[in-house]
C-alpha positions as CSV (number, residue, x, y, z in Angstrom):
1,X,0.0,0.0,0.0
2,X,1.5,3.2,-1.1
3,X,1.9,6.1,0.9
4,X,-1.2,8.0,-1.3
5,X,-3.4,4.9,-0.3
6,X,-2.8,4.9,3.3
7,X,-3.5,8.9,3.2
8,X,-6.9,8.2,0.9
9,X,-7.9,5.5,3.7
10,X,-7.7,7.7,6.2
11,X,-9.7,10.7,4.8
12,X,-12.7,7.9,3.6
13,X,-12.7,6.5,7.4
14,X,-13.2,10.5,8.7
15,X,-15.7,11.2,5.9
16,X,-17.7,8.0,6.6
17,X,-17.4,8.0,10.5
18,X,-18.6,12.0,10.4
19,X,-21.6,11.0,7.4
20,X,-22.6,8.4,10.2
21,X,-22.3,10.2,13.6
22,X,-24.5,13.1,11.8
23,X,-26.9,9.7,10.5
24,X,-26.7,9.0,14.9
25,X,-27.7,12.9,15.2
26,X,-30.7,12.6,13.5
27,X,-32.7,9.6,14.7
28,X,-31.4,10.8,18.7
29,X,-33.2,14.1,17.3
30,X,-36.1,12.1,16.4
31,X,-37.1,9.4,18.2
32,X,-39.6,9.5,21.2
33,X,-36.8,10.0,24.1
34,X,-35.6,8.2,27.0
35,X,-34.0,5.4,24.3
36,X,-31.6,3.5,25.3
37,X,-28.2,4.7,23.0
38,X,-27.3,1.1,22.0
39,X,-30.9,1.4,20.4
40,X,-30.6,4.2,18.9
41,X,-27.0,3.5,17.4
42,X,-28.6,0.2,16.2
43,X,-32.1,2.5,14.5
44,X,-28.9,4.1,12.9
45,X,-27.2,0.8,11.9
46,X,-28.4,0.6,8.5
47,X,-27.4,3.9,6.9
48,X,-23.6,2.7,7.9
49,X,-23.2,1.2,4.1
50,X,-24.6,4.7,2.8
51,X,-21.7,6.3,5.0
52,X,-19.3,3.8,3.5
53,X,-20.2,4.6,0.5
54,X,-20.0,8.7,0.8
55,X,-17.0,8.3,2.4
56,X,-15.2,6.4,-0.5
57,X,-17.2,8.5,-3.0
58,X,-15.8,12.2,-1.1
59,X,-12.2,10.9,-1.1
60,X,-12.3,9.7,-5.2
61,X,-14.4,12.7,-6.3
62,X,-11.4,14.6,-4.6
63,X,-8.7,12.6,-6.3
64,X,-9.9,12.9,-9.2
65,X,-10.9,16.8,-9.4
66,X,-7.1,17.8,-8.4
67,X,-5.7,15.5,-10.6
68,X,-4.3,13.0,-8.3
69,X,-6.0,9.6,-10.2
70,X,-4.4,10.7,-13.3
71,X,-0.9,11.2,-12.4
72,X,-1.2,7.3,-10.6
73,X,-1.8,6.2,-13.6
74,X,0.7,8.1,-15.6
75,X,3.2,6.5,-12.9
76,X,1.2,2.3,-13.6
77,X,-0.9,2.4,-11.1
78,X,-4.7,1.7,-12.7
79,X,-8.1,3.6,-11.6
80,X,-9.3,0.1,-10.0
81,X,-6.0,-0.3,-8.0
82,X,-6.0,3.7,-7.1
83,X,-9.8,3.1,-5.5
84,X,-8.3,0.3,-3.2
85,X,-7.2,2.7,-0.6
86,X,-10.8,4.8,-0.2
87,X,-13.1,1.7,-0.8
88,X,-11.4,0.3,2.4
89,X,-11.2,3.5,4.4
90,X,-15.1,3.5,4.0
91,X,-16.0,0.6,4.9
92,X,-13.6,0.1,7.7
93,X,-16.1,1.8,10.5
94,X,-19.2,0.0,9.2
95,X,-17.1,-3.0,10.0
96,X,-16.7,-2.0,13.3
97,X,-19.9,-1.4,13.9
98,X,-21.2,-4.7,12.5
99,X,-18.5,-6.0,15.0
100,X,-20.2,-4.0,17.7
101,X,-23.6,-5.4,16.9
102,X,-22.5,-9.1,16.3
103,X,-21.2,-8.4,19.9
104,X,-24.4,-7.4,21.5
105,X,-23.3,-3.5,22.0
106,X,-26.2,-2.5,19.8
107,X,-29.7,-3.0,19.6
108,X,-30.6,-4.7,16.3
109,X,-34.8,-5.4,16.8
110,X,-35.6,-2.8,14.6
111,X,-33.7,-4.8,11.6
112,X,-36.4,-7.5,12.3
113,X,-40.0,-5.4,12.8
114,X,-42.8,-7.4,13.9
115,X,-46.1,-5.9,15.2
116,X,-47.1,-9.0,17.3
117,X,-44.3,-8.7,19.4
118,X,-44.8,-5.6,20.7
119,X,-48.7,-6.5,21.6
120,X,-47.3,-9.6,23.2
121,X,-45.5,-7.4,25.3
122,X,-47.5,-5.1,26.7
123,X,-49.4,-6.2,29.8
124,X,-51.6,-5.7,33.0
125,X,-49.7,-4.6,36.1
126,X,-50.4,-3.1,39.2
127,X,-53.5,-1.2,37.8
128,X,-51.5,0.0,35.0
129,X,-49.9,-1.2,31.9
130,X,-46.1,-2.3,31.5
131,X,-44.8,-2.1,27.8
132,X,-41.8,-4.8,28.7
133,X,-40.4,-4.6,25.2
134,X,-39.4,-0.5,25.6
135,X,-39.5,-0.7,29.7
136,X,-42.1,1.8,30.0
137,X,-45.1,1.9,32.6
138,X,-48.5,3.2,31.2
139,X,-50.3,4.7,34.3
140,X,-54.4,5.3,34.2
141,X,-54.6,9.1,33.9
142,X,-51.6,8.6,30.9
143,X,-48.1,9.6,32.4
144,X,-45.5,7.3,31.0
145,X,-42.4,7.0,33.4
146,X,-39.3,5.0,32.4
147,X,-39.2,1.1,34.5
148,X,-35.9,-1.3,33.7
149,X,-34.1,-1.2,30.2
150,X,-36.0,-2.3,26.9
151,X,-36.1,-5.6,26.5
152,X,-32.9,-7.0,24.3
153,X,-32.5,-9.1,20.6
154,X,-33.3,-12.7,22.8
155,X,-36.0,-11.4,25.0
156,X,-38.2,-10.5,21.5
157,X,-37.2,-13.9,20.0
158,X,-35.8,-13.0,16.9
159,X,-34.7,-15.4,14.3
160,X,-32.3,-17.2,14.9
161,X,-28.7,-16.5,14.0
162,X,-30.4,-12.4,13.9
163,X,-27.3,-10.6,14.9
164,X,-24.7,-12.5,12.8
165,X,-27.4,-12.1,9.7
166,X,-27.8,-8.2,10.7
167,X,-23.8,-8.2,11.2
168,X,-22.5,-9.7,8.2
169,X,-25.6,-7.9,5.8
170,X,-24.1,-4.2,7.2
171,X,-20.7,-5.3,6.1
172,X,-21.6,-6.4,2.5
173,X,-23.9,-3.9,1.7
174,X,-21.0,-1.6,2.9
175,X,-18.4,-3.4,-0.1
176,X,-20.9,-3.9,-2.4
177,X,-22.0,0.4,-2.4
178,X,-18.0,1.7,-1.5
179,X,-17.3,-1.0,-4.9
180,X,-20.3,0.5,-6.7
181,X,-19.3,4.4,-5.8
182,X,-15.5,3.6,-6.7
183,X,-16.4,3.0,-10.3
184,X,-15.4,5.8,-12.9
185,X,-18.2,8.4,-13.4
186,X,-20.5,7.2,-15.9
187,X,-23.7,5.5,-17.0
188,X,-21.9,1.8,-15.8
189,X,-21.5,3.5,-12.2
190,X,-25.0,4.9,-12.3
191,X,-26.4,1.3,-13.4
192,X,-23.8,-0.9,-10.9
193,X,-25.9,1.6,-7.7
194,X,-28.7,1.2,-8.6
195,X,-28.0,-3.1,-8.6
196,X,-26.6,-2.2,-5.3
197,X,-30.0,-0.2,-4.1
198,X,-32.3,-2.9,-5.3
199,X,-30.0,-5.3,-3.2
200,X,-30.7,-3.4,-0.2
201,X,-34.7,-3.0,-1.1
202,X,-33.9,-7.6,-1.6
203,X,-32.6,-7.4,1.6
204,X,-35.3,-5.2,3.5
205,X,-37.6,-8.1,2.3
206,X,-35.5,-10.8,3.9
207,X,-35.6,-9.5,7.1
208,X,-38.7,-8.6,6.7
209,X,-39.6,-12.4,5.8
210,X,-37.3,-13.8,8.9
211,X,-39.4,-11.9,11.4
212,X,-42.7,-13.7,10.8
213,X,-40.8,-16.8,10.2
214,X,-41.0,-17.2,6.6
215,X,-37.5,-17.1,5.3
216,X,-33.9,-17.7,7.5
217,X,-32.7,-14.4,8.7
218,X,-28.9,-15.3,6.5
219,X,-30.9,-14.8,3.3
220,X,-30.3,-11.0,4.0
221,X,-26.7,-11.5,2.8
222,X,-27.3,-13.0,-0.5
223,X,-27.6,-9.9,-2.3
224,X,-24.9,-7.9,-1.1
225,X,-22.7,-10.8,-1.6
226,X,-23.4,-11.4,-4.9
227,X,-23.1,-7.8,-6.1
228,X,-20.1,-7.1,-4.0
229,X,-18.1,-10.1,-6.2
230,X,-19.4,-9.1,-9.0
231,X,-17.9,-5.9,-8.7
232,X,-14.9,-7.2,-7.1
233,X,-14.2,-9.5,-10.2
234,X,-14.8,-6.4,-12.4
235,X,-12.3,-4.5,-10.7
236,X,-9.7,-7.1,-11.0
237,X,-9.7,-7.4,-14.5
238,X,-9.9,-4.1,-15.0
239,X,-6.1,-3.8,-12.8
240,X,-5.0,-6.8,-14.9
């Protein structure tokens, strides 16, 4: 890795961990309060591969403006092997924080919607009402005070395996749109993200599917995979 790449990896890491923290900023901003923060870093979870993707984007649109992709390839280096450097940087904190949800640290329910589960966990208590799944208490003339944390991933039984599907979906949806931004401007890079968008719309279904039981919550994957090596093949013959 040349000293350029290092420098481009670092600048796509900054651009996608500030496109995400301000992603973070918003759904604090707009969610109903007293959320626990590992849920609301989770309800950000899925724009991480859009933040990958910016933060690749930023750094090449920037190479290329001043010059800098050019003169790498006046020197050998190809477009392909020049976008190496950014595509990682991008997806770098997305891979952190699928390592951060696979751990537990964050909340992923909200990858996995399901409106019986929330009706299953509302109930009776003490002459009031106890919403178990966001620990809130419900009291007869309406004020709503904070009891115990919401519940957590195993406590809603999700699918099975949700976390590692949730996990390893974030971190190929994050290749497959950094791959898909990194391609020269053009009607192919236009067409490659919007293959990458419909993936994500493929994948939305999945999960949806997995929490009602109808499909295994892995199937998320599938798309991003497949598009991520697609691209990844086309970049490799393209430094050949």
């Amino acid at each position: 890795m040349t000293p350029w790449d290092r420098r481009a990896l670092v600048r796509a890491a900054a651009a996608s961990i500030v496109a995400w923290a301000l992603c973070v900023l918003v759904v604090a901003a707009t969610d109903e309060g007293g959320v626990p923060w590992g849920a609301r870093l989770g309800r950000a979870l899925p724009t991480a591969p859009l933040a990958a993707a910016l933060g690749a984007g930023l750094v090449l649109a920037r190479a290329r403006s001043r010059g800098e992709l050019r003169a790498l390839e006046a020197a050998g280096q190809s477009a392909s092997r020049s976008a190496y450097g950014p595509v990682i940087g991008g997806v770098l904190p997305a891979a952190l924080l699928s390592a951060l949800a696979l751990a537990a640290v964050l909340d992923v329910s909200s990858f996995f919607p399901r409106a019986g589960s929330m009706q299953r966990a509302v109930r009776a208590d003490r002459g009031a009402f106890f919403d178990a799944a966001a620990g809130l208490r419900i009291s007869q003339d309406g004020a709503i005070a904070r009891e115990g944390e919401a519940a957590s991933l195993r406590d809603l039984g999700q699918p099975r395996g949700a976390r590692l599907a949730v996990a390893a979906t974030v971190l190929g949806a994050s290749i497959a749109l950094a791959l898909a931004t990194a391609r020269p401007p053009g009607l192919r890079r236009r067409a490659w993200m919007a293959v990458a968008g419909l993936a994500a719309l493929a994948s939305l279904g999945c999960f949806q599917l997995a929490a009602v039981a109808r499909a295994p919550a892995w199937l998320a994957i599938v798309p991003h995979v497949l598009v991520a090596l697609a691209l990844g093949l086309r970049s490799r013959q393209r430094t050949r």
